[in-house]
DOGU-521900 format. One record per residue (C-alpha): x, y negated, z. Coordinates in nm, 3 decimals, padded with zeros to 5 digits. Each point is the difference from the previous one (the first is absolute). Layout:
N
[rec [X Y Z]] ...
END
This chain:
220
[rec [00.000 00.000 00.000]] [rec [00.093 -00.345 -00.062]] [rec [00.058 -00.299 00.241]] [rec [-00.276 -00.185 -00.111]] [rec [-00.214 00.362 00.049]] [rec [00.105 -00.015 00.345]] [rec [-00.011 -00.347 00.134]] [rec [-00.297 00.005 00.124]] [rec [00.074 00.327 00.188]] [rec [00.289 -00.188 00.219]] [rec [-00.218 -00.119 00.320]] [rec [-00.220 00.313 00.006]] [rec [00.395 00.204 00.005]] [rec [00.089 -00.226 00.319]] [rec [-00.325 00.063 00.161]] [rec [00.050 00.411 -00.074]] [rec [-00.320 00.048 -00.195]] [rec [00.193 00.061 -00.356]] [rec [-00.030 00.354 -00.123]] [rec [00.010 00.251 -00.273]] [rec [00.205 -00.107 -00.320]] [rec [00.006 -00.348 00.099]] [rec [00.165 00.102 00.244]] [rec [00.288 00.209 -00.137]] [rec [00.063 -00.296 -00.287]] [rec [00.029 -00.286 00.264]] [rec [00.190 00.219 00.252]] [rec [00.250 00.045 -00.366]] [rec [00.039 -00.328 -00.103]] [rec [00.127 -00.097 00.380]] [rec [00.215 00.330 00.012]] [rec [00.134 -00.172 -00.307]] [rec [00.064 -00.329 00.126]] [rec [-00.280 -00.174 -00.207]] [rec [00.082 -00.376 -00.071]] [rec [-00.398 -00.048 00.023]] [rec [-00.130 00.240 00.219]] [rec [00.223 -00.031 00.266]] [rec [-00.025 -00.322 00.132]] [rec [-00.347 -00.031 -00.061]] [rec [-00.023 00.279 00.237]] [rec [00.211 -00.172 00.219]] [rec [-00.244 -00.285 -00.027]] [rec [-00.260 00.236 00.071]] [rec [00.088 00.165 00.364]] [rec [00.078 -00.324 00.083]] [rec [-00.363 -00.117 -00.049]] [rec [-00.102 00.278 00.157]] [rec [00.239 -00.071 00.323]] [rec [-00.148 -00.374 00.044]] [rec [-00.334 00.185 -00.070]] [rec [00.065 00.230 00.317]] [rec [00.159 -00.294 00.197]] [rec [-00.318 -00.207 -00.049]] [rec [00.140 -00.296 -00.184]] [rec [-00.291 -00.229 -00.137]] [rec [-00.032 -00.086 -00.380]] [rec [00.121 00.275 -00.132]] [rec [-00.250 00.138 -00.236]] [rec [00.068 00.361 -00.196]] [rec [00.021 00.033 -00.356]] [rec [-00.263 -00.017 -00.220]] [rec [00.104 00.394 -00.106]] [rec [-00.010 00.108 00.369]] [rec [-00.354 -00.197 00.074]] [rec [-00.112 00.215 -00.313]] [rec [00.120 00.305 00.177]] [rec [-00.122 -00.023 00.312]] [rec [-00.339 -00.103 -00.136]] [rec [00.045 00.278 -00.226]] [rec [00.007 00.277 00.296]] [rec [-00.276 -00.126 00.229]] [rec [-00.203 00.026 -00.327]] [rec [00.097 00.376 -00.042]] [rec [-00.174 00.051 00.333]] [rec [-00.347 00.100 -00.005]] [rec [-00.270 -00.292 00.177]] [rec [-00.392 00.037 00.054]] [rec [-00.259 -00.299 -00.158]] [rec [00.003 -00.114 00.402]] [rec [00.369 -00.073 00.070]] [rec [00.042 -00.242 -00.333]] [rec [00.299 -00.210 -00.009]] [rec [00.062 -00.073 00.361]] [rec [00.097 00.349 00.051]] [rec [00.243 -00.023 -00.338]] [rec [00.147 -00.299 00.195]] [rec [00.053 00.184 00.294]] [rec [00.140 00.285 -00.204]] [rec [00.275 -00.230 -00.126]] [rec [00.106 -00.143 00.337]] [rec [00.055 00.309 00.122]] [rec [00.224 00.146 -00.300]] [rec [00.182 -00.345 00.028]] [rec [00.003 00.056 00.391]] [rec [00.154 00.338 -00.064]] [rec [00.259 -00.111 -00.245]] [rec [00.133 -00.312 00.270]] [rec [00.033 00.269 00.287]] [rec [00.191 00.199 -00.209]] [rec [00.230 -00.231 -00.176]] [rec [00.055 -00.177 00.379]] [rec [00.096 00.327 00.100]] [rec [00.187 00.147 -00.312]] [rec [00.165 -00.298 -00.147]] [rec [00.349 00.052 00.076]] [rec [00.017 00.375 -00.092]] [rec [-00.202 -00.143 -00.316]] [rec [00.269 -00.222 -00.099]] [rec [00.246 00.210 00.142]] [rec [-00.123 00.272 -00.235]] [rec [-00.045 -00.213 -00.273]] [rec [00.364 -00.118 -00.028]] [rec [00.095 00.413 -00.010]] [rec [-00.254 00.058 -00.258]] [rec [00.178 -00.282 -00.180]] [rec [00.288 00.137 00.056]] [rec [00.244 00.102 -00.344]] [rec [00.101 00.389 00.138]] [rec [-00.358 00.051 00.135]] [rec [-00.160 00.350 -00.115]] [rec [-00.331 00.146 00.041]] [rec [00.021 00.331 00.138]] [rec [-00.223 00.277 -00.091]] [rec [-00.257 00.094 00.302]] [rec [-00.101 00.327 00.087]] [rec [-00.313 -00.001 00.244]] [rec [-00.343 00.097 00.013]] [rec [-00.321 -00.239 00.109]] [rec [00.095 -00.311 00.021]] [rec [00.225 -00.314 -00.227]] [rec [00.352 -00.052 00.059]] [rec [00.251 -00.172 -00.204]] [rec [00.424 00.006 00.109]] [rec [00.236 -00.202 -00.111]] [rec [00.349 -00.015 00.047]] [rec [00.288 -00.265 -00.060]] [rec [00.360 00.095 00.103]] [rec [00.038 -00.402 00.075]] [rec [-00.345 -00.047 00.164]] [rec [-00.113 00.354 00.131]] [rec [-00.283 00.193 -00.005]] [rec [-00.393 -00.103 -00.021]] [rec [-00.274 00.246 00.082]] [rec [-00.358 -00.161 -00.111]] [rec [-00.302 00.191 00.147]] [rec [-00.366 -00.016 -00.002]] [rec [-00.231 00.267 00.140]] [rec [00.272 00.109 00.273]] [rec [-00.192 00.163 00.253]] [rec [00.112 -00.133 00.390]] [rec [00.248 00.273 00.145]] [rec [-00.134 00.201 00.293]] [rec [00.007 -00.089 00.348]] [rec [00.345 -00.011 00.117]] [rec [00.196 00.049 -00.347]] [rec [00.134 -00.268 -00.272]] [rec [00.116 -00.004 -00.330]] [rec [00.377 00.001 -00.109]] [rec [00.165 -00.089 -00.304]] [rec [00.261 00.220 -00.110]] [rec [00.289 -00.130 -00.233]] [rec [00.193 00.331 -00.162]] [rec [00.270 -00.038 -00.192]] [rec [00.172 00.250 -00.206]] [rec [00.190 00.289 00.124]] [rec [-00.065 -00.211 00.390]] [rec [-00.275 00.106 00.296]] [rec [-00.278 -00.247 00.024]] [rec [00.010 -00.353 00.148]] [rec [-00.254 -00.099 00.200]] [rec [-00.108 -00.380 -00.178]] [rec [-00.247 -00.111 00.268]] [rec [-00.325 00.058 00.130]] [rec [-00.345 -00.169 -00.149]] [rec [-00.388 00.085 00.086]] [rec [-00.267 -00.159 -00.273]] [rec [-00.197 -00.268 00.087]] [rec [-00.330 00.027 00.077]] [rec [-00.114 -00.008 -00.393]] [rec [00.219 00.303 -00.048]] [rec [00.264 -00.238 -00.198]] [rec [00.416 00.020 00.062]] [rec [00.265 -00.138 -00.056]] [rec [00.290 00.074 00.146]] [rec [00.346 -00.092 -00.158]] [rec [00.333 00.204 00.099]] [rec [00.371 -00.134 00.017]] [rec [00.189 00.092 -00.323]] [rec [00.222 00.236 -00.050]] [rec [00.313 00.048 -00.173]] [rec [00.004 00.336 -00.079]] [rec [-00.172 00.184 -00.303]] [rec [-00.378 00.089 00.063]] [rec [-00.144 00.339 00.043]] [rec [-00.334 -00.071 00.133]] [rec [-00.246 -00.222 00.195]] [rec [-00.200 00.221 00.297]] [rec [-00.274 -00.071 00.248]] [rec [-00.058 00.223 00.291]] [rec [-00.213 -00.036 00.316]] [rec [00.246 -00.035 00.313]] [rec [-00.077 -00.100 00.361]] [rec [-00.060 -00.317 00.076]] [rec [00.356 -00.116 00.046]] [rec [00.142 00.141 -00.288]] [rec [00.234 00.303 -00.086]] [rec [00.359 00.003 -00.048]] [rec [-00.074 00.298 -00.267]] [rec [-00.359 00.098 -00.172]] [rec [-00.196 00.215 00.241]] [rec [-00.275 00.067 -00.257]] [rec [-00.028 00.046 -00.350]] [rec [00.001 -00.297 -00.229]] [rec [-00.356 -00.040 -00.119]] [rec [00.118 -00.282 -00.247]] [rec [00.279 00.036 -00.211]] [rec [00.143 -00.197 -00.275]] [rec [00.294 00.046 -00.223]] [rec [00.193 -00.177 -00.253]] 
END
């Protein structure tokens, strides 16, 4: 896709509601250091920070009014309700979308500047029932995006696990989704070649060594 196909995709990326094949072509054209895309999605989170920190006059895009508007229409309303309850509808997604970026915005920026990163690969996911998407950047580190993560059960946690080739695992910190079922979590790099990318379930201070089996694995 081309910049101009994806400009108006830029704020609805910093607020985490891009998906599909939009996507995977904006998450490219940063990946490759786009002279367009990049700053305007620089431009982007930090609307969406001052959105999140409550600063007055600042307005969203006219693409990202369209979207919103666009998903409280997908939702189904009775003859009674009428546009109030559309109103309401919108406050909350644009609620939603300030706690999160409030909460999120340095790992969002944080993550953006790996995925921006020239050495940063996609690695190929192996899992079952939910999304996940890992990254890694030998000058940035490694990105896990998640949505549908179940919580962990009572008294365990989840672990990153950094492997590289012909080495043991590295433990590369601990992370529990949010209460959406997003993550991200972003790893220190390493300087070593890359086997593999693992998630296991540990206690709830972490393991020195994977106790389980991985249940998410990802490979270059």
């Amino acid at each position: 896709m081309t910049c101009d196909e994806l400009r108006e995709e830029y704020d609805a990326f910093a607020l985490g509601i891009s998906e599909g094949a939009v996507l995977a072509a904006l998450r490219e054209h940063l990946a490759a250091n786009c002279p367009t895309c990049e700053p305007a999605v620089r431009e982007a989170l930090d609307f969406a920070a001052r959105l999140s920190l409550g600063v007055r006059q600042t307005d969203p895009s006219p693409g990202l009014r369209r979207r919103i508007l666009a998903m409280v229409q997908e939702r189904p309303s009775s003859p009674r309700v009428g546009w109030l309850a559309g109103l309401g509808a919108a406050l909350a997604l644009l609620t939603l979308f300030t706690v999160r970026m409030s909460m999120q915005q340095a790992r969002s920026s944080e993550a953006l500047t790996l995925l921006s990163s020239g050495d940063v690969k996609q690695l190929s996911v192996q899992q079952p029932d939910f999304r996940a998407d890992i990254f890694a950047s030998r000058s940035r580190g490694v990105l896990l995006l998640a949505s549908n993560f179940k919580p962990a059960p009572a008294g365990k946690t989840y672990e990153m696990w950094i492997i590289p080739k012909g080495a043991q695992p590295a433990p590369a910190g601990l992370f529990a989704p949010r209460a959406d079922g997003s993550v991200i979590h972003i790893a220190e790099p390493i300087d070593q070649p890359l086997a593999a990318v693992a998630v296991t379930v540990e206690p709830e201070r972490g393991s020195d060594h994977p106790t389980t089996k991985p249940f998410l694995v990802a490979t270059p």
